[in-house]
VEXDO-759132 format. One record per residue (C-alpha): x, y, z; residue number from 0. Coordinates in steps of 0.5 Angstrom, whole numbers, plus 500, padded with zeros to 3 digits. Example, Ala and Ser with C-alpha at 12.3 -4.5 7.8 and 13.67 -1.06 7.14 Angstrom:
{east:525, north:491, up:516, drennu:0}
{east:527, north:498, up:514, drennu:1}
# end
This chain:
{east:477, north:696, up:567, drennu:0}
{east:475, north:700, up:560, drennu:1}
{east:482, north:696, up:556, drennu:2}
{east:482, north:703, up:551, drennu:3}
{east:483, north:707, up:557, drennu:4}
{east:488, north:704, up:560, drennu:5}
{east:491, north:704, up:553, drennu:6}
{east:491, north:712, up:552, drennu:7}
{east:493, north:712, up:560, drennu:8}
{east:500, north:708, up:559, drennu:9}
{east:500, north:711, up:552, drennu:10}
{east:500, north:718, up:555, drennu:11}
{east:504, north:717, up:560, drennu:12}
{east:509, north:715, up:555, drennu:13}
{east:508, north:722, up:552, drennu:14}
{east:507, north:718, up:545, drennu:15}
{east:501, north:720, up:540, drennu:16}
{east:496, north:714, up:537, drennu:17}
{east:502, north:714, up:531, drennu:18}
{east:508, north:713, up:536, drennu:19}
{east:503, north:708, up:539, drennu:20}
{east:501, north:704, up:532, drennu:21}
{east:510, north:705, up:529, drennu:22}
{east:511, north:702, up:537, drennu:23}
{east:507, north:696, up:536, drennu:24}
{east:507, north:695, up:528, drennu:25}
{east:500, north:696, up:527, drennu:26}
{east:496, north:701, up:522, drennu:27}
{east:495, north:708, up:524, drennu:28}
{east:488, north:706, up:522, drennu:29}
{east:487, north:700, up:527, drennu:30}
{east:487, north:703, up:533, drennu:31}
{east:483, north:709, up:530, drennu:32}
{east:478, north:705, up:528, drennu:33}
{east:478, north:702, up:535, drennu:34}
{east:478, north:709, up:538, drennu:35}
{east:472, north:710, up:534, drennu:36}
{east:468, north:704, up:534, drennu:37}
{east:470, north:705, up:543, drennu:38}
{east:471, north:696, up:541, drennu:39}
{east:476, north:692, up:544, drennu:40}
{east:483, north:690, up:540, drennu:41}
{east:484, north:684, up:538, drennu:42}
{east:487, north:679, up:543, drennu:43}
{east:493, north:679, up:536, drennu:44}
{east:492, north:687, up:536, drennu:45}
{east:493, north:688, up:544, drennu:46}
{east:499, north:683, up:544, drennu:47}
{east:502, north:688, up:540, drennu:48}
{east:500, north:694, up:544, drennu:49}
{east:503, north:691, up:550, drennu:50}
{east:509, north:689, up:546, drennu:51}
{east:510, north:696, up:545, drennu:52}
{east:509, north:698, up:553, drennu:53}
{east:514, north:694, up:555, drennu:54}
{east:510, north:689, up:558, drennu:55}
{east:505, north:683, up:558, drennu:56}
{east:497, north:682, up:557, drennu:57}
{east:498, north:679, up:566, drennu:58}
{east:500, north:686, up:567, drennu:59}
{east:497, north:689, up:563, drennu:60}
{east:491, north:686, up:566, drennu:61}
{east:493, north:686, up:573, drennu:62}
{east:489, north:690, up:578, drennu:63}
{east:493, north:698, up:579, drennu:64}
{east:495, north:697, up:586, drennu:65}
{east:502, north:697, up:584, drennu:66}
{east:507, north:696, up:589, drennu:67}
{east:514, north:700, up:590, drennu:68}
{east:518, north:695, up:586, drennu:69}
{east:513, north:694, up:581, drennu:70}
{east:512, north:701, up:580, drennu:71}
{east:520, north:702, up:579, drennu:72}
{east:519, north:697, up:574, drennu:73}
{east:515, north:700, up:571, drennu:74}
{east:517, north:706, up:571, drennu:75}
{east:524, north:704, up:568, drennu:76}
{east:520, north:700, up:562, drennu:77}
{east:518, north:707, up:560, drennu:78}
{east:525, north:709, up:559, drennu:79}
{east:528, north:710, up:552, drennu:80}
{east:534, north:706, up:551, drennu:81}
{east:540, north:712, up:552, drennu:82}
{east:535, north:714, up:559, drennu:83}
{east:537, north:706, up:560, drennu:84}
{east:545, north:706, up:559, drennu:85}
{east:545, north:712, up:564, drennu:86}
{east:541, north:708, up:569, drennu:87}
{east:545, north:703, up:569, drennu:88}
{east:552, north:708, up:569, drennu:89}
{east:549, north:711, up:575, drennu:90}
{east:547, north:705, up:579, drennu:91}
{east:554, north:701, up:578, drennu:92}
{east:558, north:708, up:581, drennu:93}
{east:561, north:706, up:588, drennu:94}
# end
């Protein structure tokens, strides 16, 4: 698995920019050019950070892409924004 795809995969899916990604995490735009420049692995401090900022931890980010349905949902729910979170919560305590 190429780390730096797998980053620009979640982060697109996310819709966010390099920059959206470097606020996200606390790091310098800087850091993750330099990465995508150099095509070099981050940092184990620096993916930490990163996956931080996606809402998960370096098992999954690490874990193969076979997801299943439960997973899938959680993940999906995890690329929410806090508003989309409230409103998830609203529909589902609705009898």
């Amino acid at each position: 698995m190429d780390v730096l795809e797998k980053i620009d995969r979640l982060r697109l899916e996310r819709g966010w920019s390099v920059n959206n990604l470097a606020m996200e995490a606390m790091l310098t735009q800087s850091t993750l050019n330099n990465l995508y420049a150099r095509h070099a692995e981050p940092k184990l401090s620096t993916l930490r950070a990163i996956c931080a900022a996606f809402g998960m931890t370096l098992a999954e980010f690490f874990a193969e892409d076979t997801e299943t349905p439960d997973a899938e949902l959680f993940r999906r729910v995890r690329m929410l924004s806090e508003e989309q979170k409230r409103g998830l919560m609203l529909l589902l305590s609705e009898k």
